[in-house]
C-alpha angles and dihedrals in degrees: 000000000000124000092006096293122147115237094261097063089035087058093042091056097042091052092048098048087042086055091054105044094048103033090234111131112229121205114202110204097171145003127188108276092200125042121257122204125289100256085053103050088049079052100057088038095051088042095048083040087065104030089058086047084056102048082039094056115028105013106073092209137148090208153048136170137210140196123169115175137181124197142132095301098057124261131321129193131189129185117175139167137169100220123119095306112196145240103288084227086065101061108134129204100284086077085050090054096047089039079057089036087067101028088069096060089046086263128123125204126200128198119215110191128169112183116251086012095074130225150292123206108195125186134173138169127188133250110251 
């Protein structure tokens, strides 16, 4: 991580400076409590950089929420907004970077979108 921060408190800077500079109010409901390696933890940055892009871009929402976890059973990640969501048949390749994102550190991510509901980017790798 830079400057010698653990994920948790990377992730922590880089949603809030997100927030303020796009007006979209993040709500953090978990960071890891524990560090992950290395691989892992530029995973779960390249994948939330382009989740928030996408919510950025596309959602129209006011909010999004956020939860990454690390315990025994490996990494979890959860994005999720309620803003105008899309047709599953319309993912672009930003879902294919973040689904590569995770695949090379053994991981997978799925996207749920309903449109008008919003959607719900979820990621998780195992523990080795």
């Amino acid at each position: 991580m830079r400057e010698g921060r653990g994920l948790a408190e990377t992730l922590e800077s880089q949603l809030t400076q997100w927030s303020e500079r796009t007006g979209i109010r993040v709500e953090i409901w978990a960071l890891p409590a524990a560090d992950v390696p290395a691989p892992v933890a530029q995973a779960v940055l390249e994948a939330l950089r382009e989740a928030l892009a996408n919510v950025e871009r596309h959602s129209g929402a006011s909010v999004v929420s956020v939860a990454v976890t690390a315990g025994t059973g490996g990494l979890r990640m959860t994005v999720s907004d309620h803003g105008r969501g899309f047709p599953q048949d319309k993912a672009g390749r930003g879902i294919a970077r973040m689904r590569a994102a995770f695949a090379g550190v053994g991981g997978n991510l799925s996207v749920s979108s309903v449109k008008g509901e919003g959607t719900t980017v979820t990621a998780a790798v195992p523990r080795r």
